[in-house]
C-alpha positions as CSV (number, residue, x, y, z in Angstrom):
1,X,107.2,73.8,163.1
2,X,104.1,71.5,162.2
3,X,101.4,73.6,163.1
4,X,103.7,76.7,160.6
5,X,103.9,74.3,157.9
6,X,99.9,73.8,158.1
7,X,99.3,76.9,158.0
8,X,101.7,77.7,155.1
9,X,99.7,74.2,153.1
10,X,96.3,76.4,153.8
11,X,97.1,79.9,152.2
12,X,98.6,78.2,149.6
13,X,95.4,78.9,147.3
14,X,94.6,82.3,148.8
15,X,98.0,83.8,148.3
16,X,99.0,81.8,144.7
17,X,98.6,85.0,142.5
18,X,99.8,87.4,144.7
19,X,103.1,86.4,145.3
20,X,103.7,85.7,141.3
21,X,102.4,89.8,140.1
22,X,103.8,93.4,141.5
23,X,101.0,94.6,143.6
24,X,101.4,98.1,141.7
25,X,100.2,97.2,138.1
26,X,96.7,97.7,136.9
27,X,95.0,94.8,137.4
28,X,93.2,93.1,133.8
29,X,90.4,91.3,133.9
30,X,89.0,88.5,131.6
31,X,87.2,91.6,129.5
32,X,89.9,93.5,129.2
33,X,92.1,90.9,127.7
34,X,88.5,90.1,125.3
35,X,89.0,93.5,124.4
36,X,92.2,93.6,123.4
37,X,91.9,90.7,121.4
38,X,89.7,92.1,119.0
39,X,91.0,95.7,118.6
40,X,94.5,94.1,117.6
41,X,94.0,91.2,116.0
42,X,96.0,90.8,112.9
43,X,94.0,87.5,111.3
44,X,90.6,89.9,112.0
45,X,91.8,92.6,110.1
46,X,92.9,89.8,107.1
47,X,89.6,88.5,107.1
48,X,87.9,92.2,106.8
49,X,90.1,93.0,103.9
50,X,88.8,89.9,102.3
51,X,85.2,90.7,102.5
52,X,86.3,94.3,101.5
53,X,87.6,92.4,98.1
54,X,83.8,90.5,98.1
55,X,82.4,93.5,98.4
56,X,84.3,94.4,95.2
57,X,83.0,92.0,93.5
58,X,79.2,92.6,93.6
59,X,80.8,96.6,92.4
60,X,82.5,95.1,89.3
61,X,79.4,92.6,88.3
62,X,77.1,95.7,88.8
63,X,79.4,97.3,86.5
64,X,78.2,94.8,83.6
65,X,74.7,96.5,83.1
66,X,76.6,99.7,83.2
67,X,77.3,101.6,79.7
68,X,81.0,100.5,78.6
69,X,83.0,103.6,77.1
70,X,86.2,103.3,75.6
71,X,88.2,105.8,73.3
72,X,91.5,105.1,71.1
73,X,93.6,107.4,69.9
74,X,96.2,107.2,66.9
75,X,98.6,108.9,64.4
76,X,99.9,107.1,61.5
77,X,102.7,108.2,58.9
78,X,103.0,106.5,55.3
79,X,105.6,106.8,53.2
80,X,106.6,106.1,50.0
81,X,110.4,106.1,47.9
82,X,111.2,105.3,44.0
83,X,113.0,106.4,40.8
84,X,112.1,107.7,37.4
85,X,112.5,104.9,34.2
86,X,116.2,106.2,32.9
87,X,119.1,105.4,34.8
88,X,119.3,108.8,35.9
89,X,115.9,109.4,37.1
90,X,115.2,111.6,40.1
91,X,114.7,110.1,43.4
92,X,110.7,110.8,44.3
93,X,109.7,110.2,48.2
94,X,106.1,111.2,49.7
95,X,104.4,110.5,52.8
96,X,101.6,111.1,54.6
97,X,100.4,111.3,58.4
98,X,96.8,110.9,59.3
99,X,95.5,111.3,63.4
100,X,92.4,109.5,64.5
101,X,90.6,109.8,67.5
102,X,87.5,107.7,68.4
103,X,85.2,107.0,70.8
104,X,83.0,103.6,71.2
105,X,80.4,103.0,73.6
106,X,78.4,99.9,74.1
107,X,74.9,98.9,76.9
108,X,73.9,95.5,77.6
109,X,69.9,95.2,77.2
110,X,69.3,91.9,77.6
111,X,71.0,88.7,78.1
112,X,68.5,86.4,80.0
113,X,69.5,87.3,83.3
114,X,73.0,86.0,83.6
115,X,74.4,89.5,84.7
116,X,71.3,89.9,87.3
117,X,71.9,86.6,88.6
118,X,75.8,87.1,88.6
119,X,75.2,90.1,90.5
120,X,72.4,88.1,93.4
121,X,75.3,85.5,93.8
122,X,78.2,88.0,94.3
123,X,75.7,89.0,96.9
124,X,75.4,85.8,98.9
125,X,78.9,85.5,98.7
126,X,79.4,88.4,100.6
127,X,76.7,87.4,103.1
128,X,78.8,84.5,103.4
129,X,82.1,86.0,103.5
130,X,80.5,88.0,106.5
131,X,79.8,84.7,108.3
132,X,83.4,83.9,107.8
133,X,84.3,87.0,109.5
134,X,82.4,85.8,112.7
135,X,84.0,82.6,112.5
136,X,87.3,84.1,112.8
137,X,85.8,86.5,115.5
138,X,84.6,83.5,117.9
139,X,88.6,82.1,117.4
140,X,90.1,85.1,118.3
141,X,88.0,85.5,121.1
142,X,88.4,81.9,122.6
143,X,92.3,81.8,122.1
144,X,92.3,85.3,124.5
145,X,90.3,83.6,127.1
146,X,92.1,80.4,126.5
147,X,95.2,82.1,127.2
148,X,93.7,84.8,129.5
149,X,93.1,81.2,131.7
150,X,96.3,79.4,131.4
151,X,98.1,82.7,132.8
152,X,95.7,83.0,135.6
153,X,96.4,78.9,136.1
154,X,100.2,78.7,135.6
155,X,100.9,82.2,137.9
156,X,99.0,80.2,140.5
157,X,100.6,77.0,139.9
158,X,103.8,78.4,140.3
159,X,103.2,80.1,143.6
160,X,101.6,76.9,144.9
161,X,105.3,74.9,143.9
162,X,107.4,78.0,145.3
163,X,105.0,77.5,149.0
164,X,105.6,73.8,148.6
165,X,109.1,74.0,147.8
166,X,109.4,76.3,151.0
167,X,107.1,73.9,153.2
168,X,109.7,71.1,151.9
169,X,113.2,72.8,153.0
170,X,111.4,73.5,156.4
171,X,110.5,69.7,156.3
172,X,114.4,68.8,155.5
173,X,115.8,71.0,158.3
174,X,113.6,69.6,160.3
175,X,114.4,65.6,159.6
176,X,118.4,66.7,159.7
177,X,117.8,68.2,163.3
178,X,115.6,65.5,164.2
179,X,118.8,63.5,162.8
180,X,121.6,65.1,165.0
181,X,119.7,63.9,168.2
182,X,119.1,60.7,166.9
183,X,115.0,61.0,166.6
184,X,115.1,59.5,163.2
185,X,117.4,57.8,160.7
186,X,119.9,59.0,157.7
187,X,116.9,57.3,155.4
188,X,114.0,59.9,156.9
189,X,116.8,62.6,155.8
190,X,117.4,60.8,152.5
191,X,114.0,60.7,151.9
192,X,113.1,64.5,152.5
193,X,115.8,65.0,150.3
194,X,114.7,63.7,147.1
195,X,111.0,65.3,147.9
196,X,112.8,68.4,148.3
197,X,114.9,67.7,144.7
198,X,111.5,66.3,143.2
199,X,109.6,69.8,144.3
200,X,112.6,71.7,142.5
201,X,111.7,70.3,139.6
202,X,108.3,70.8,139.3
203,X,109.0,73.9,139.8
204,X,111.1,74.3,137.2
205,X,108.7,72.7,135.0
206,X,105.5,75.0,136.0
207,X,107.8,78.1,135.2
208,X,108.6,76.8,132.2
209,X,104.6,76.4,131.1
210,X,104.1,79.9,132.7
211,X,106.8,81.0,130.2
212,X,104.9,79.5,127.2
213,X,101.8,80.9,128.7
214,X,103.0,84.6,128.7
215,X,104.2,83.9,125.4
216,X,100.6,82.7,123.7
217,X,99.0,85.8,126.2
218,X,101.4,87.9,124.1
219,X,100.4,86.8,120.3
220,X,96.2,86.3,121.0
221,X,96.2,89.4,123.3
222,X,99.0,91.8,121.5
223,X,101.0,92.2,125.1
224,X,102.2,90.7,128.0
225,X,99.6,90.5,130.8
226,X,100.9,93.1,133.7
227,X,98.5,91.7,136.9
228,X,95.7,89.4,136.1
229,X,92.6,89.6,138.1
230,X,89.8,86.2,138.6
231,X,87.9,86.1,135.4
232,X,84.8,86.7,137.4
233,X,81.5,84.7,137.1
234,X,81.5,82.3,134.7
235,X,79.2,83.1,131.6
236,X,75.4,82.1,131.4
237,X,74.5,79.5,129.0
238,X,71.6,77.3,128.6
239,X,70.7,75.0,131.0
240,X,70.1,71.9,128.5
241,X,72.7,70.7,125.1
242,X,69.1,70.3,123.8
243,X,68.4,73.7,124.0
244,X,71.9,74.6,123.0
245,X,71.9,73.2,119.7
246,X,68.4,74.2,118.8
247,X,70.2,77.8,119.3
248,X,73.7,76.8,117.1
249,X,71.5,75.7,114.1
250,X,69.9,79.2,113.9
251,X,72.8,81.0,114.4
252,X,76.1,79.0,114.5
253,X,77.5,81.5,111.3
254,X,79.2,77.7,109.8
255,X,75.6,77.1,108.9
256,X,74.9,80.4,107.9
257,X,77.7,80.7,105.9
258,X,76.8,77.1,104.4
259,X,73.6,78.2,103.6
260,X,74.3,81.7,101.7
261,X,76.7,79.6,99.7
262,X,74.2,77.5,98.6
263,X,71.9,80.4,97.7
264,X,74.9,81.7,95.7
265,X,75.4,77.9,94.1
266,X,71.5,78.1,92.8
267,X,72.3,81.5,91.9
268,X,75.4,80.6,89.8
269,X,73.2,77.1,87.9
270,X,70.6,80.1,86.8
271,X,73.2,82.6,85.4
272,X,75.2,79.6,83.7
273,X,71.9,78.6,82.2
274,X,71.3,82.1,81.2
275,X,74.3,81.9,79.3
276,X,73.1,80.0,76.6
277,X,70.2,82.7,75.6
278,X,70.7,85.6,73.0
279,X,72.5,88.8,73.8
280,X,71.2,92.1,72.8
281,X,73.3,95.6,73.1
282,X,73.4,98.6,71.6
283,X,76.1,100.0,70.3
284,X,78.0,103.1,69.2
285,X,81.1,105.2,68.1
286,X,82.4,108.2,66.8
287,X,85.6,109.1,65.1
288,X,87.8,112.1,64.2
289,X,90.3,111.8,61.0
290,X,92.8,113.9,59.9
291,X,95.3,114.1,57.4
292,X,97.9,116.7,57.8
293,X,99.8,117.2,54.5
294,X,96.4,117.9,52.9
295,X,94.4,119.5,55.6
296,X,91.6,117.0,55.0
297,X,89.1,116.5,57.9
298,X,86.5,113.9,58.4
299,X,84.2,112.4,61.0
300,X,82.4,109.3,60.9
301,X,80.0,107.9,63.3
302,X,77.6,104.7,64.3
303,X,75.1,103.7,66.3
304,X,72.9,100.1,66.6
305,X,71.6,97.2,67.8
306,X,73.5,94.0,67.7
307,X,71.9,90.5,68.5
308,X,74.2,87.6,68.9
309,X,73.8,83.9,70.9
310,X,75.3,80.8,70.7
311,X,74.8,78.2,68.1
312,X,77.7,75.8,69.0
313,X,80.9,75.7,71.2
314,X,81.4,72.4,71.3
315,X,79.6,71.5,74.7
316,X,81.4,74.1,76.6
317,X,78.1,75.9,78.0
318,X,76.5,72.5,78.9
319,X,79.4,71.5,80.7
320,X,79.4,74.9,82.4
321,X,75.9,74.2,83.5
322,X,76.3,70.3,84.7
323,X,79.5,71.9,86.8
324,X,77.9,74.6,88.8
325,X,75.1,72.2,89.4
326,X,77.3,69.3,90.9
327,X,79.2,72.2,92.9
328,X,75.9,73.5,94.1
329,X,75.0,69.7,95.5
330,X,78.2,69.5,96.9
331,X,77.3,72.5,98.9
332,X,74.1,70.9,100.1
333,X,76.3,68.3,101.2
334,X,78.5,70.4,102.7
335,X,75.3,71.9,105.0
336,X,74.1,68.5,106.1
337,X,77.8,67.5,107.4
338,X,78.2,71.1,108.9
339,X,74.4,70.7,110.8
340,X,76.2,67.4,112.3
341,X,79.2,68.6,112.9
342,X,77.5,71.7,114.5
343,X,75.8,69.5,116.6
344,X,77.9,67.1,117.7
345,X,80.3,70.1,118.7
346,X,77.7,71.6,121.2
347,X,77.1,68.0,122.4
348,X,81.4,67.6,123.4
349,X,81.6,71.2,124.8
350,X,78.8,70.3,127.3
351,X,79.9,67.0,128.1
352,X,83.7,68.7,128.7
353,X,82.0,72.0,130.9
354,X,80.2,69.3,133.0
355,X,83.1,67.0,133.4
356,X,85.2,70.3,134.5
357,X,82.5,71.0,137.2
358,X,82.5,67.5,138.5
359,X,86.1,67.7,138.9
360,X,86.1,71.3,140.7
361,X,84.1,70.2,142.9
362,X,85.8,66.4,143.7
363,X,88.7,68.6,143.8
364,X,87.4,70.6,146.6
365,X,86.6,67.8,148.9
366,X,89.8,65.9,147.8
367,X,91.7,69.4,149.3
368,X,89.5,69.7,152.6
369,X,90.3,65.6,153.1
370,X,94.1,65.8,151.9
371,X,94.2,68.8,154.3
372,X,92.8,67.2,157.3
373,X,94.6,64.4,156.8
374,X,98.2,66.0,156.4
375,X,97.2,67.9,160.1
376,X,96.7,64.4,161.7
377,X,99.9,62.8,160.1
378,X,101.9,65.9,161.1
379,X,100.5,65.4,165.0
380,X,100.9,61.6,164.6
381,X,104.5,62.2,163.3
382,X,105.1,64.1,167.2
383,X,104.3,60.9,169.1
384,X,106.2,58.7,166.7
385,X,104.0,57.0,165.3
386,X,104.4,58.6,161.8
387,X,107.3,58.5,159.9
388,X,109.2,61.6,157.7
389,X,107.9,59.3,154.6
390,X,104.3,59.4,156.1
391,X,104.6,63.3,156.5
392,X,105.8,63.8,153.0
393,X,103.2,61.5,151.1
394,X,100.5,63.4,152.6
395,X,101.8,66.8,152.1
396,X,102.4,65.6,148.1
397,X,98.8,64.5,148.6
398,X,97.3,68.1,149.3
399,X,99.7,69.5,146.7
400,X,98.4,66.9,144.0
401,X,94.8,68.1,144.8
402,X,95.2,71.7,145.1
403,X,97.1,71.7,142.0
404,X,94.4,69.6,140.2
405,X,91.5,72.5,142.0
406,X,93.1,75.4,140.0
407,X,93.5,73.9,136.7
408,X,90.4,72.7,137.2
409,X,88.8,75.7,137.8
410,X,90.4,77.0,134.8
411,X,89.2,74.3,133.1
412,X,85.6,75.0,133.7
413,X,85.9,78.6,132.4
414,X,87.2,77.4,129.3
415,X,84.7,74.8,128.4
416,X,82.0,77.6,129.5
417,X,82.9,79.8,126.5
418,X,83.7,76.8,124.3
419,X,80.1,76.1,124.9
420,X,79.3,79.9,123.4
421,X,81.8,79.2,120.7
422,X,79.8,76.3,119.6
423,X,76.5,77.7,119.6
424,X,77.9,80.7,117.7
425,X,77.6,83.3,120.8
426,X,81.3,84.0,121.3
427,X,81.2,87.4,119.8
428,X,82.0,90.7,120.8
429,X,78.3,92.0,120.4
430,X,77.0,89.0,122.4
431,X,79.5,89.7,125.1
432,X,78.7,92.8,125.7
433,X,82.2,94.1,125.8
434,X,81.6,97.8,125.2
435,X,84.2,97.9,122.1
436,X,82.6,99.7,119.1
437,X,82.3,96.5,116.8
438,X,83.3,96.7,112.9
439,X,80.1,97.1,111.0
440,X,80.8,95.0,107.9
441,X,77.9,96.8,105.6
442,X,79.8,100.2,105.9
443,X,82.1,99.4,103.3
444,X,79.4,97.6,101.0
445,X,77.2,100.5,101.2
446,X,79.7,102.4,99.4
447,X,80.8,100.4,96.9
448,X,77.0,98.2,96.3
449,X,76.8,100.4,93.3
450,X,80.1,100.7,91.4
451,X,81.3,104.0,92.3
452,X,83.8,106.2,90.0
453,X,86.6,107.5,91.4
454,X,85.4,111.3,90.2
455,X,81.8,110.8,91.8
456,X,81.0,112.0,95.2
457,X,80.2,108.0,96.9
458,X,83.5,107.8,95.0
459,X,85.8,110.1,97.0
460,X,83.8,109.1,100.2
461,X,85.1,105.6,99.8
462,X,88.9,107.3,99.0
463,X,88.6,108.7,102.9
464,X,87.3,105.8,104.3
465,X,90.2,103.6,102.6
466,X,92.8,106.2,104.1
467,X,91.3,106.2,107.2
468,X,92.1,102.5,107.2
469,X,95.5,103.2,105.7
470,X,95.3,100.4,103.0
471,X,96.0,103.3,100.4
């Protein structure tokens, strides 16, 4: 019975997965689950509509140095009642109904730049916006290998209670034997007893995280895992934090997002400045009259220049200008705080990833020791020299450090792509995960220029919105 319950202590490990999935499912791997991620992701798709509505933007500030054409239309009846001077005058009544149609147009020529400016920053905002996008990318992809992990871990926590639960009741029938022909006492029964109750609750316990983790799988992946395969090799990164976060300060997209803003901020000062020069436009109109009851028919018509500017509003446009500035050195701000923040962040995630490894491998020695040393108690426990106490501590001893080996090596996976979080490298593209990525200057193309709905680039956007069924 000791040399089975070795042997049962030592596949533990091996066999964890196997015994918790059907052996008939397609096996997912750590890609796969990537893969999914971003192909159903719910808070991606938000966060594309919301650039979608950027891109809008620069399309309606284009629109300002566009020609502006309006028309009216209206038909007006008049009437009039009285009486003649004697009391028995005739009752007189006439009316008439005139119809107007007109048509005004008007083309900004010059206004000092606020509309160009308007349109540079509506611009940066959408490089920005896109930089958002990739934010949300890199969190969608970390929660799926987050949860991808703590599936793979639970699964093989739970297998490793269910073998130690089993090693346990073979432990207890054992000491009761053992008991019956007066080898040991009712307290080495009692004893295997509560182990045997404690191991039924932790089991209980690591099914109950397995539950939670097939339940976050489920909402970051978009279904429950079937059989989960090793993540494979853990991701390259670079060798030094130095080196790291000389990388996330290029291309961490905080910063770049940080930094378009505050290209938009100057952009903004410049067009709120602007808004204090003279405005020049031309204008023009055309109108259609009619009168009905007398046939009459007229036309009139206008066209000019019209030059206007400020003189005073009360401080309103200096106070416009003293507000963008102050927002644009909070955003300046905002960049030095992210560069530390940045930095800092690359700094924890290596300090974690080595801390994991460290661990794996302490963990691994801790299992080959606990396991050599539960062997010896076992054939110390024949000759009597061990007690049922002795046996149990150091069977609870390999449990406690094989348990602490796989989250471990969970662990380290984890802080691995934290690490390409950090440095802004968790993204589909950078993966390589053969998904066709969403290109987020497909959409802009289209609309960059203000479109009509009758032009050609006009009902080429109309497909492209019902292929993405937000029609």
């Amino acid at each position: 019975m000791a040399r089975r319950s070795g042997w049962t202590c030592g596949v533990i490990l091996s066999a964890a997965f196997a015994l918790s999935a059907p052996s008939d499912a397609k096996a997912e791997t750590l890609a796969d689950a990537l893969v999914a991620a971003y192909k159903h992701s719910g808070l991606l798709d938000q966060n594309r509509a919301l650039l979608r509505a950027a891109d809008e933007d620069v399309a309606q500030t284009v629109a300002g140095l566009r020609p502006i054409v309006n028309w009216t239309a209206d038909v007006t009846r008049t009437f009039s009642e009285g009486r003649g001077a004697n009391v028995g005058g005739v009752a007189r009544s006439s009316g008439d109904t005139d119809a107007n149609l007109g048509i005004s147009a008007e083309l900004l020529l010059y206004d000092g730049g606020r509309t160009r400016f308007q349109i540079e920053a509506a611009k940066e905002t959408v490089l920005a916006t896109r930089q958002t996008l990739i934010g949300i990318e890199q969190q969608v992809l970390f929660r799926a290998v987050q949860a991808f992990m703590n599936v793979n871990r639970n699964y093989e926590l739970v297998s490793l209670r269910e073998n130690n639960l089993r090693l346990i009741n073979e432990e207890l029938r054992a000491a009761r034997e053992r008991f019956e022909v007066g080898e040991v006492t009712r307290t080495d029964v009692a004893q295997a007893e509560a182990r045997r109750a404690e191991s039924v609750s932790q089991l209980a316990v690591a099914r109950g995280d397995l539950a939670q983790a097939l339940e976050e799988y489920t909402a970051a992946i978009g279904y429950r895992p079937n059989r989960l395969t090793s993540a494979g090799p853990v991701p390259n990164i670079e060798r030094s934090a130095d080196s790291a976060k000389a990388v996330a300060i290029r291309r961490h997209p905080d910063i770049r997002k940080a930094q378009h803003d505050i290209a938009a901020a100057d952009l903004n000062v410049m067009a709120a400045e602007a808004a204090m020069n003279p405005r020049l436009s031309l204008n023009g109109s055309l109108g259609l009259n009619e009168e009905f009851n007398s046939d009459a028919y007229g036309q009139t018509g206008s066209i000019g220049l019209q030059l206007s500017g400020p003189i005073y509003q009360g401080g309103r446009l200096s106070a416009a200008v003293r507000r963008s500035i102050a927002q644009r050195d909070a955003l300046r701000s905002a960049l030095h705080v992210t560069r530390h923040a940045v930095r800092a962040n690359v700094g924890n995630s290596y300090a974690v990833l080595r801390a994991a490894r460290a661990q794996v491998e302490a963990s691994r020695a801790r299992v080959r020791a606990a396991r050599v040393a539960f062997r010896g108690v076992q054939e110390e426990a024949k000759v009597g020299s061990r007690t049922t106490l002795d046996v149990l501590n150091a069977e609870q001893e390999l449990l406690d450090a094989q348990a602490t080996l796989i989250s471990g090596q969970a662990d380290v996976y984890i802080a691995a792509y934290a690490v390409l979080s950090s440095m802004g490298q968790l993204t589909a593209s950078a993966l390589n995960l053969g998904v066709q990525t969403y290109d987020p200057s497909a959409y802009y193309n289209l609309v960059k220029d203000a479109p009509t709905v009758t032009s050609k680039q006009g009902k080429k956007l109309d497909r492209v919105l019902k292929a993405l069924g937000k029609e």
